[in-house]
C-alpha positions, -999 to +999 in steps of 0.1 A: -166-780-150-160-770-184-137-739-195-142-715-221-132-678-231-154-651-248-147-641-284-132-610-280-109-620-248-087-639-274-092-614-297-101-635-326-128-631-356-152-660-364-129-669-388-102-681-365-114-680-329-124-717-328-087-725-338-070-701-316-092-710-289-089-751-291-050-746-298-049-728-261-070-755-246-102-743-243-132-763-246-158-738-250-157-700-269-191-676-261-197-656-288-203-616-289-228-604-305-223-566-305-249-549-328-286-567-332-282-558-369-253-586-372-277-615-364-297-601-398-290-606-432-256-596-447-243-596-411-218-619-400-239-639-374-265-640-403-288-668-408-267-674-438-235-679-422-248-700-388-242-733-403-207-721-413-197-710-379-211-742-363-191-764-389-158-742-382-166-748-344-173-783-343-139-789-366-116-773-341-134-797-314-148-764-296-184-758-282-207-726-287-218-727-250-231-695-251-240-662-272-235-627-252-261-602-265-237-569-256-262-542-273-292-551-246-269-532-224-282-500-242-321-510-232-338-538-230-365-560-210-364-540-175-372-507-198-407-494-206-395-476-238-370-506-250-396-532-241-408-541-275-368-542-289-357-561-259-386-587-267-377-591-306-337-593-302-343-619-271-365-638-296-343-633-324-314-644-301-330-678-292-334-684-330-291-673-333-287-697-303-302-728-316-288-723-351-254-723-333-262-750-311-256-730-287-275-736-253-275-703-232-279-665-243-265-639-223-287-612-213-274-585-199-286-556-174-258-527-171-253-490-175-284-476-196-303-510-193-295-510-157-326-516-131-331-492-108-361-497-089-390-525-083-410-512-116-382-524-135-375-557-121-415-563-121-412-558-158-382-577-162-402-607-143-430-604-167-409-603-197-392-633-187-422-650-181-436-646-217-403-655-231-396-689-211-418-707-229-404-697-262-368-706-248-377-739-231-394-750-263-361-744-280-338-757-261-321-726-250-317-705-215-319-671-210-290-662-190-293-632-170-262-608-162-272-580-138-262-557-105-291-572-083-278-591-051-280-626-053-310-634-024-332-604-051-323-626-079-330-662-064-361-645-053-369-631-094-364-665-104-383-684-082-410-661-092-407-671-128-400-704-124-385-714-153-362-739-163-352-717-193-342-689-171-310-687-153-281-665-134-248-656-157-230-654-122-196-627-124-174-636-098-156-602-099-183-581-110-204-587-076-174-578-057-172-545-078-204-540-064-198-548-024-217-581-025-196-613-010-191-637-037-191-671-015-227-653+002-241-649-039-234-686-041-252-697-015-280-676-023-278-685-055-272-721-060-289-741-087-301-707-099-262-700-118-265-716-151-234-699-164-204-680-149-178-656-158-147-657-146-125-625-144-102-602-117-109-575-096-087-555-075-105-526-052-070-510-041-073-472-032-109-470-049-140-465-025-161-495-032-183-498-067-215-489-066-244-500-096-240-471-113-201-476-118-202-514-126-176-508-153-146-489-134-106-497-130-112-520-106-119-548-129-092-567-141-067-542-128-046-576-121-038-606-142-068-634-131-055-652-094-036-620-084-062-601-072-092-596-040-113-624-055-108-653-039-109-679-074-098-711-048-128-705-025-150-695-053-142-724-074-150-746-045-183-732-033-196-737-070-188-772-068-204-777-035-231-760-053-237-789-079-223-767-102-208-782-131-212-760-163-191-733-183-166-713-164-157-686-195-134-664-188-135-628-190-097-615-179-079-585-191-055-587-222-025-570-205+007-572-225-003-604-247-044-617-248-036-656-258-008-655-232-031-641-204-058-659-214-035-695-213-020-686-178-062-679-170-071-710-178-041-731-168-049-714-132-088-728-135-081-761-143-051-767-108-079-751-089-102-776-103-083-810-113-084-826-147-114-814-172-146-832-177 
């Protein structure tokens, strides 16, 4: 396994999250990509500035493993009114992701984007199937992040059978949820192409449903101090074949290199020496 952080756990800019991010040890730094209007000209994941932030990454000795696409959160594949958006920014994320060198784009399916019923996976599952090819022939994989349980998703993804379309797996996200996160592996399996690593901590709350995927449970506690069970977790992946990107997604608390250092020193005990 490889470890890296998201941009804005470190909080860092472009300018100097490769260098904060290699002087803490990581190996890897996903990027966020906020707005759909900073992947176009003038903004600062502009065509005009990719080579730039691949030199700047490469120099600090850190990898672009992944770019998240935040916004599609607002709408995006699974919706029959964001349809034709969530097609262009998917298509214009592939394009960000290969000028970055970067393998994997995050797709993500929460609050407003959220789906809610078959119609909307069924529309997801075509989507993806008229994007795959586009992906595959480019090198990159669609990636994506959702509240479906994991024997729904292995069952999406057989359907499209792709090899440029994958699970970004949350190992504290599907416990926000009620799923067991050793049972999503094992549903799973070769389907996680990337996963997120981050805390949660169910104390007094009644248990998360879809609809409240981003409540105080979620890295309530500093990463390893909380219900999900990182040891047992880290394991199963490996058992898995799994053998890509862990990035981690932890809370700040009072100091976000210093959390994010104790994070990763904690993922690489559980695992033995980097590869």
């Amino acid at each position: 396994m490889k470890f890296g952080t998201l941009q804005n756990v470190i909080e860092q800019p472009l300018s100097s999250v490769f260098t904060v991010a290699s002087e803490l040890g990581f190996q890897g730094v996903e990027i966020d990509w906020y707005d759909f209007t900073e992947a176009q000209p003038g903004g600062p994941l502009a065509p005009e500035n990719r080579s730039t932030i691949r030199q700047n990454a490469a120099q600090a000795g850190v990898d672009i493993p992944c770019v998240a696409a935040h916004f599609l959160n607002r709408g995006g594949l699974a919706q029959a009114d964001k349809e034709t958006f969530g097609l262009d920014a998917v298509r214009t994320g592939i394009h960000l992701c290969t000028d970055l060198g970067a393998a994997y784009l995050l797709v993500p399916f929460f609050g407003p984007a959220m789906m809610r019923d078959d119609q909307s996976v069924a529309r997801l599952e075509a989507n993806l199937r008229l994007l795959a090819p586009e992906a595959e022939a480019a090198g990159v994989t669609l990636a994506i992040e959702h509240t479906l349980r994991g024997d729904e998703t292995a069952a999406l993804l057989e359907r499209v059978d792709s090899p440029a379309v994958g699970n970004y797996w949350d190992m504290a996200n599907c416990m926000a949820l009620g799923y067991d996160p050793l049972e999503e592996i094992a549903q799973l399996e070769r389907h996680i192409v990337r996963v997120h690593a981050k805390e949660y901590h169910r104390g007094d709350d009644p248990r998360g449903t879809p609809d409240q995927l981003h409540y105080e449970g979620l890295n309530r506690k500093p990463f390893g101090e909380g219900d999900v069970p990182v040891p047992a977790v880290l394991s199963a992946l490996q058992q898995a074949g799994y053998d890509g990107y862990v990035v981690i997604e932890t809370g700040k608390f009072d100091d976000a290199r210093r959390s994010a250092k104790a994070a990763l020193t904690l993922l690489q005990e559980l695992t033995g020496p980097s590869q």
